[in-house]
C-alpha positions as CSV (number, residue, x, y, z in Angstrom):
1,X,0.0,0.0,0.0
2,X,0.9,3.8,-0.8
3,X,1.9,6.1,1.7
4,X,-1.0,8.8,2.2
5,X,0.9,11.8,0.6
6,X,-0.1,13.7,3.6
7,X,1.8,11.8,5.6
8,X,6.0,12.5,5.5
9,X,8.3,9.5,4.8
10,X,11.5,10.1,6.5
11,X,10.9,12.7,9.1
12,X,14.6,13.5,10.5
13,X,15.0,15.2,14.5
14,X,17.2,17.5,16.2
15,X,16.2,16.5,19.6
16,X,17.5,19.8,21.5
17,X,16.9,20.5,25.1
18,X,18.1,17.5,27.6
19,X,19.9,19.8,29.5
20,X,17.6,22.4,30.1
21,X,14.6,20.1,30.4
22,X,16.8,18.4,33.9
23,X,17.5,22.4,34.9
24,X,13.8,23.0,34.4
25,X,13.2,19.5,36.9
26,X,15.7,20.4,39.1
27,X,17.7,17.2,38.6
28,X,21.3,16.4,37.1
29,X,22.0,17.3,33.9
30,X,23.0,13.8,32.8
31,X,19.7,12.3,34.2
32,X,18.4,14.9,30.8
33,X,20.5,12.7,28.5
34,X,19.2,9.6,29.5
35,X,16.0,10.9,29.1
36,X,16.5,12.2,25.9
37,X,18.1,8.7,24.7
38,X,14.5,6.8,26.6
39,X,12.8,9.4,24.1
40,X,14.1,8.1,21.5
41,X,12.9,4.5,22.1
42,X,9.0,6.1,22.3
43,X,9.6,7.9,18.9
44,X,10.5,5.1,17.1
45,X,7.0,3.0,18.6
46,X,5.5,5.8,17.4
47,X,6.7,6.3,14.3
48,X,5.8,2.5,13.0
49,X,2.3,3.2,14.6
50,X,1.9,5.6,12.7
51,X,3.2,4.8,9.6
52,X,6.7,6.8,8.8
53,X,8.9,4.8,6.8
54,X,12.4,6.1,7.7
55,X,13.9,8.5,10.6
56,X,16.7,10.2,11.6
57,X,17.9,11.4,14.8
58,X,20.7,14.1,15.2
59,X,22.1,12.4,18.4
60,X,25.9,13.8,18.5
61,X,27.0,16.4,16.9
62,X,31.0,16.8,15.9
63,X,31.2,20.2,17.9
64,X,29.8,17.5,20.9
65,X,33.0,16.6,21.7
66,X,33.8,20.1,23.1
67,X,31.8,19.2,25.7
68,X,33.7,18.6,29.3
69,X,35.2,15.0,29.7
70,X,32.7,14.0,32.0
71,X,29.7,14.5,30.0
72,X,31.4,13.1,27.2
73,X,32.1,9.8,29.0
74,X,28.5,9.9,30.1
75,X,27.4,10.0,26.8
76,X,29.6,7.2,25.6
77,X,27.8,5.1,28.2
78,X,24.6,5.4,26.9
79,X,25.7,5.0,23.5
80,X,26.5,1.9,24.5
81,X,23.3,1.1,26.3
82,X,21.2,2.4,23.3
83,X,22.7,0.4,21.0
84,X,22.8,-3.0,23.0
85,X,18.8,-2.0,23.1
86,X,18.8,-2.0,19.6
87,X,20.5,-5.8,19.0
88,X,17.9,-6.8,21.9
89,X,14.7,-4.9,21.6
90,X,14.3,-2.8,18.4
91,X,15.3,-5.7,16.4
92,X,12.3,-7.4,17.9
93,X,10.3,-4.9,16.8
94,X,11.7,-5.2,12.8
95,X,13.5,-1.7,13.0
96,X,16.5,-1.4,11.1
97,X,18.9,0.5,11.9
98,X,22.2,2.4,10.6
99,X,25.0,5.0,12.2
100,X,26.1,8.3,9.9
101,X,28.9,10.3,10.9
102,X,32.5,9.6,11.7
103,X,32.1,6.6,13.7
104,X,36.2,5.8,13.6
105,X,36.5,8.6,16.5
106,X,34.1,6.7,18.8
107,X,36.0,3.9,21.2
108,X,36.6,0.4,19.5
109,X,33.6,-1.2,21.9
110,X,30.8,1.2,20.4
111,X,32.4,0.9,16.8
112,X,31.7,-2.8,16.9
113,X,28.0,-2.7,19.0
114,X,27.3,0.1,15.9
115,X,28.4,-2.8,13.0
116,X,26.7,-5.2,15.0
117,X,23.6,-3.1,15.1
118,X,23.7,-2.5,11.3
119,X,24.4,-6.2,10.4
120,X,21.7,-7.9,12.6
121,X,18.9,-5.7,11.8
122,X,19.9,-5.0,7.6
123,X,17.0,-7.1,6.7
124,X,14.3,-5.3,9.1
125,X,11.6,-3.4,7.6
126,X,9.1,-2.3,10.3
127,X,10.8,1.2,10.0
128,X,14.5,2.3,9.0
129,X,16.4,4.6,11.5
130,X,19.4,6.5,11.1
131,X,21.4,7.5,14.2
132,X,23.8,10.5,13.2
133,X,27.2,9.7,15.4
134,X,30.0,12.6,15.3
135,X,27.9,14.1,12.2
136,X,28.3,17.3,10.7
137,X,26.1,17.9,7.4
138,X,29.6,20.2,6.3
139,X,31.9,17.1,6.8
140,X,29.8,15.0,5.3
141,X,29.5,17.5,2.0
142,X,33.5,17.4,2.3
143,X,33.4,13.9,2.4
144,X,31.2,13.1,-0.9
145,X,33.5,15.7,-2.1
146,X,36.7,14.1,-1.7
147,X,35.3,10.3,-2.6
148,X,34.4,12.0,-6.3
149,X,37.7,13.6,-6.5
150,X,39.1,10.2,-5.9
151,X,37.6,8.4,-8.3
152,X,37.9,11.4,-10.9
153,X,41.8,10.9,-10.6
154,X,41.8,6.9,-10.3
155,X,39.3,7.5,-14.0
156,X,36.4,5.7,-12.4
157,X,34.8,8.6,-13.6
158,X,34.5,11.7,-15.4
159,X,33.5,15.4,-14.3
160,X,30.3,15.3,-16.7
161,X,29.5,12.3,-14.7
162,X,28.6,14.5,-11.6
163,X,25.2,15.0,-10.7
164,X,22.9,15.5,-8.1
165,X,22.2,12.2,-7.9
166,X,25.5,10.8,-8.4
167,X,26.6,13.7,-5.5
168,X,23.9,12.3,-3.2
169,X,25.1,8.6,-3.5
170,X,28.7,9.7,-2.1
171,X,26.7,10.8,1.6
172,X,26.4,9.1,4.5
173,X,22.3,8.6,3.5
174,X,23.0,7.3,0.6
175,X,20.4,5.1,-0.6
176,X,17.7,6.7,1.9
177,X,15.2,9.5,0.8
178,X,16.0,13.0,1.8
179,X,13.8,13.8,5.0
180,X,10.2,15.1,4.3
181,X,9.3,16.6,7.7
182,X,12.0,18.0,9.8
183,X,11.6,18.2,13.4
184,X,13.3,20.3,16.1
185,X,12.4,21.1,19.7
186,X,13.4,23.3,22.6
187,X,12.5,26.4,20.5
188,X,15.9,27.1,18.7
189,X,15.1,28.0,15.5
190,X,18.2,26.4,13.7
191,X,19.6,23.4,11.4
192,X,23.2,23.4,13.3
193,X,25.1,21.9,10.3
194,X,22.4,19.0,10.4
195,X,21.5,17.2,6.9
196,X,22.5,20.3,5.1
197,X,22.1,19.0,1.4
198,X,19.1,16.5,2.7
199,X,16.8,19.3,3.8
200,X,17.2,21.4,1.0
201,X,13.4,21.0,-0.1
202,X,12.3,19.5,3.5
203,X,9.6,20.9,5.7
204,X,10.7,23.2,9.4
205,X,8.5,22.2,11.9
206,X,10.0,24.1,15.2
207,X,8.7,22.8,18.8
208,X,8.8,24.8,21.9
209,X,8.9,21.8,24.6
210,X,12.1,20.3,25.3
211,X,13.1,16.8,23.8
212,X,12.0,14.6,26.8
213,X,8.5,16.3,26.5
214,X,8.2,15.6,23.3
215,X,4.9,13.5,23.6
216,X,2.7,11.8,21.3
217,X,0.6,15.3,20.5
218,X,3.6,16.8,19.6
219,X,3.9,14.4,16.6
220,X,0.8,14.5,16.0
221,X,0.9,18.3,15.4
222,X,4.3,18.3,13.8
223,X,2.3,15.8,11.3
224,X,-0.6,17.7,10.9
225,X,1.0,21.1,10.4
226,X,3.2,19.1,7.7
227,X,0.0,17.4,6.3
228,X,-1.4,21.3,5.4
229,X,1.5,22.7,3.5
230,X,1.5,22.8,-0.1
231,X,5.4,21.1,-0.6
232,X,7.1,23.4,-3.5
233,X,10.3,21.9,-4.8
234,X,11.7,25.2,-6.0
235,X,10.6,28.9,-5.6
């Protein structure tokens, strides 16, 4: 069966505002994170309720690794944690799942869980979800970049041979739809160097609640304000 065209097929998330939802609770900042990673988990039920094919979630960025050591480390644990849930539970549930980014800077343990993750679940179809790992939408443009160059000099191609399409299929999406619906909350009113040639025709839906608040309504209305716009691929 068709998707209804009012309803997105890859809907893509900056999930913003772990921090200052555990300031606003008056608990640790950390407990935010772990929050934020649990929201993930009721997104992706959601999402195959409802019907999306494909997300993606901006989970660390590459400026993230500014961040103090501690915070970092914290972050590496539940990296870990998330994607042990995946090989356990969202496998069970038919989601497949694959890691963009630079995923060589990330310690050798969540390297293999990530390959793991991508290999056990490759034939899954219940819903295909990207988690972006040390992403930047700039690298990754760099990236594709430099992999055409490559091949340009080694004669695999030629520069008439560049295209969009042939552009797109050097990213780290490649082979997944550019995002329909594109989701951020907290209020900020940015892309932050996320899926910068993806979203080039995608719809800006901006949410004021923080990312663990982010509830089923919220969806809901991010859906149904997408669901009334007329989607213009050009001026």
């Amino acid at each position: 069966m068709s998707p209804s065209p009012s309803l997105p097929v890859h809907v893509a998330f900056i999930m913003d505002g772990n921090r200052r939802w555990a300031v606003a609770h008056g608990v640790p900042k950390m407990s935010g994170h772990r929050r934020g990673i649990d929201q993930i988990k009721d997104v992706i039920d959601m999402a195959i309720e409802i019907g999306i094919r494909y997300v993606t979630f901006f989970i660390f960025s590459t400026e993230n690794w500014r961040r103090t050591k501690e915070e970092v480390s914290y972050l590496m644990d539940l990296f870990r944690e998330a994607l042990r849930n995946v090989l356990q539970e969202q496998h069970k549930k038919g989601v497949r799942v694959r890691t963009i980014g630079n995923i060589s800077e990330f310690p050798e343990d969540i390297q293999r869980l990530s390959a793991e993750a991508e290999q056990k679940t490759r034939h899954n179809t219940a819903l295909y979800a990207q988690l972006a790992l040390s992403y930047g939408g700039r690298a990754e443009i760099v990236y594709a970049a430099r992999s055409i160059a490559q091949e340009v000099q080694e004669g695999k191609c030629c520069l008439e041979d560049i295209t969009e399409e042939s552009f797109s299929a050097h990213l780290f999406t490649a082979g997944v739809p550019d995002p329909d619906l594109f989701i951020r909350t907290s209020g900020e009113l940015r892309l932050s160097n996320f899926l910068l040639w993806q979203l080039a025709y995608t719809e800006l839906v901006f949410i004021d609640k923080h990312w663990p608040d982010f509830s089923r309504e919220e969806f809901q209305r991010a859906l149904s304000i997408y669901a009334g716009r007329q989607r213009r691929h050009g001026l």
